[in-house]
C-alpha positions in Angstrom: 30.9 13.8 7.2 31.1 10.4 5.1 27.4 9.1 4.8 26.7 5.4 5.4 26.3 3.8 1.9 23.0 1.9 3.5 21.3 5.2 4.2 21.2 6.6 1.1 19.7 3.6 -1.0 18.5 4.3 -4.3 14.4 3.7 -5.3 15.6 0.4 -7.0 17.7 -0.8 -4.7 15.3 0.2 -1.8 12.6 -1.9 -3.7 14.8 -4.8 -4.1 15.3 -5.2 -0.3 12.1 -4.5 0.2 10.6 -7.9 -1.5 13.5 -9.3 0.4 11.8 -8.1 3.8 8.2 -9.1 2.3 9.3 -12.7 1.4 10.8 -13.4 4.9 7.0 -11.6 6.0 4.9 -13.2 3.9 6.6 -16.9 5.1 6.0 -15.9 8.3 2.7 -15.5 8.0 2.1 -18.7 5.8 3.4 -20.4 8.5 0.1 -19.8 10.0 1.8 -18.0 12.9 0.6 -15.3 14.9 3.2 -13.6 17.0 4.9 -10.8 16.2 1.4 -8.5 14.7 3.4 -5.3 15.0 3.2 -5.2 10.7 -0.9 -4.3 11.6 -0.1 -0.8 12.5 -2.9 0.4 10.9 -6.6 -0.6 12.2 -8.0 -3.4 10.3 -12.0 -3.0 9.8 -12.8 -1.0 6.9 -13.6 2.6 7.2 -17.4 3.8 6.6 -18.5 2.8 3.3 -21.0 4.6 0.6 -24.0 2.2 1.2 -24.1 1.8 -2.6 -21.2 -0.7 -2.4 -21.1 -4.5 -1.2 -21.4 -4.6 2.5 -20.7 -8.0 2.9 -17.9 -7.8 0.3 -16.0 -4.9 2.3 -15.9 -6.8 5.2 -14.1 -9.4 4.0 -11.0 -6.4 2.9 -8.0 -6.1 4.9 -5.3 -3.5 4.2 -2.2 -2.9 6.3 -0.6 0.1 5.8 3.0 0.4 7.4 4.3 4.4 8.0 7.8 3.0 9.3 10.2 5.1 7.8 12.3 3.4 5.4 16.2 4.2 4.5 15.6 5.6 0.9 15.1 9.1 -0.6 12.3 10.5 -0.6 9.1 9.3 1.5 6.7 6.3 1.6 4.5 4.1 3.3 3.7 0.3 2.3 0.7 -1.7 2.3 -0.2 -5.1 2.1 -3.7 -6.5 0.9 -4.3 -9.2 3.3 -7.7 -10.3 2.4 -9.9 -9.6 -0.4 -13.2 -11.6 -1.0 -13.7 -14.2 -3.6 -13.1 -13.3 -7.0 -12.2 -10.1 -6.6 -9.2 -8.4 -7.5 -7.4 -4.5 -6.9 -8.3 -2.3 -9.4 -7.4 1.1 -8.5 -5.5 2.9 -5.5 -6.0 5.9 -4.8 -4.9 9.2 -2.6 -7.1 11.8 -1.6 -6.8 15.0 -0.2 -7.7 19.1 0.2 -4.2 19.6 -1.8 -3.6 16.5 -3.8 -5.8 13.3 -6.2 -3.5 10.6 -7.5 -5.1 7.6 -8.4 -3.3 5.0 -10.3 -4.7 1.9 -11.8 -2.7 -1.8 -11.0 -1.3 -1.4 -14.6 0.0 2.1 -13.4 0.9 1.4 -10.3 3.1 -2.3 -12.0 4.6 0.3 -14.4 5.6 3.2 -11.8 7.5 0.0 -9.7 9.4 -0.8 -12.7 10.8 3.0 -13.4 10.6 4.2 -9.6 8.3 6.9 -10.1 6.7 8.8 -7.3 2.8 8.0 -6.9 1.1 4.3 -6.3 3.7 0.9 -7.2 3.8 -2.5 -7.1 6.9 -4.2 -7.8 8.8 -7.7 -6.7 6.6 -9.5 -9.0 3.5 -8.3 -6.6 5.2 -8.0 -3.5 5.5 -4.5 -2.6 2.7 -2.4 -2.8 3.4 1.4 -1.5 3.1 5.1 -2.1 6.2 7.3 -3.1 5.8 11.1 -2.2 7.7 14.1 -2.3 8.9 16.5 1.0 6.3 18.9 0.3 3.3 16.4 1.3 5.0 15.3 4.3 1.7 16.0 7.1 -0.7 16.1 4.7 -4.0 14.6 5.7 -6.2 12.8 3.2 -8.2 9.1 2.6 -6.1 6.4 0.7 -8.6 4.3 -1.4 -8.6 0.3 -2.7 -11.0 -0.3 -5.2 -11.5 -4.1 -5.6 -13.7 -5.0 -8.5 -15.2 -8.9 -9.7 -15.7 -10.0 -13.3 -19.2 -9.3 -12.7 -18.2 -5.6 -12.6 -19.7 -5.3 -9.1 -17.0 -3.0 -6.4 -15.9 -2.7 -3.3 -13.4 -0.4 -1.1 -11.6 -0.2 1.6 -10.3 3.5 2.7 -8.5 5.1 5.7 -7.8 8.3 6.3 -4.2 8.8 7.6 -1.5 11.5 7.5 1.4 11.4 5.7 4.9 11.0 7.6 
């Protein structure tokens, strides 16, 4: 059976229509429209938080994540960092669960977008943001992580516990 060459996309070129998808998105949504929410699959307040972290600064975090499949190899889920508070920026991302830790840093995470490489990326010059796994974690349950930080060194999260599709 021939395949279809659009289902079976590389990483790269996967990520390259990708940022093509999030530009038409992100216009959208600088339009100041509101139709068409169906990107907010995810809830949008912030999971419990340690009460040793910024209260008010949580609040203000919104992170979509987005399970749709996608037509590449392998498995992923995007997110998007709609709101952060003033003067703070991501600083670490991070998946947690009884089986697997990968954390990656924004450096990492900038680097591993540039090669393709399975854990956290950002590519398209900022963005894509997402999560590359292999088969074997397909229905795994765990807590994804953003770590925001200030130049004052002061922190705050945002976390969700989903299941990986």
């Amino acid at each position: 059976m021939k395949q279809t060459p659009c289902l079976n996309l590389s990483r790269k070129r996967m990520l390259k229509l990708s940022a093509v998808m999030v530009l038409f998105v992100a216009g959208a949504c600088a339009s100041g429209s509101n139709a068409g929410t169906s990107g907010d699959a995810a809830p949008q307040a912030p999971a419990e938080q340690p009460a040793s972290e910024p209260a008010a600064a949580e609040s203000e975090i919104r992170v979509v994540i987005d399970q749709t499949p996608m037509p590449i190899e392998g498995h992923a889920f995007s997110f998007g960092v709609r709101s952060v508070p003033e003067g703070y920026a991501l600083r670490e991302m991070q998946w947690v669960s009884e089986r697997t830790n990968v954390a990656a840093s924004t450096a990492d995470a900038i680097s591993n977008g540039q090669t393709g490489e399975e854990g956290f990326y950002i590519s398209g010059n900022g963005q894509m943001m997402g999560f590359f796994y292999p088969d074997e974690r397909v229905g795994e349950t765990g807590e994804v992580v953003f770590l925001f930080a200030n130049e004052k060194g002061e922190e705050a999260a945002w976390k969700k516990e989903i299941t990986l599709k």
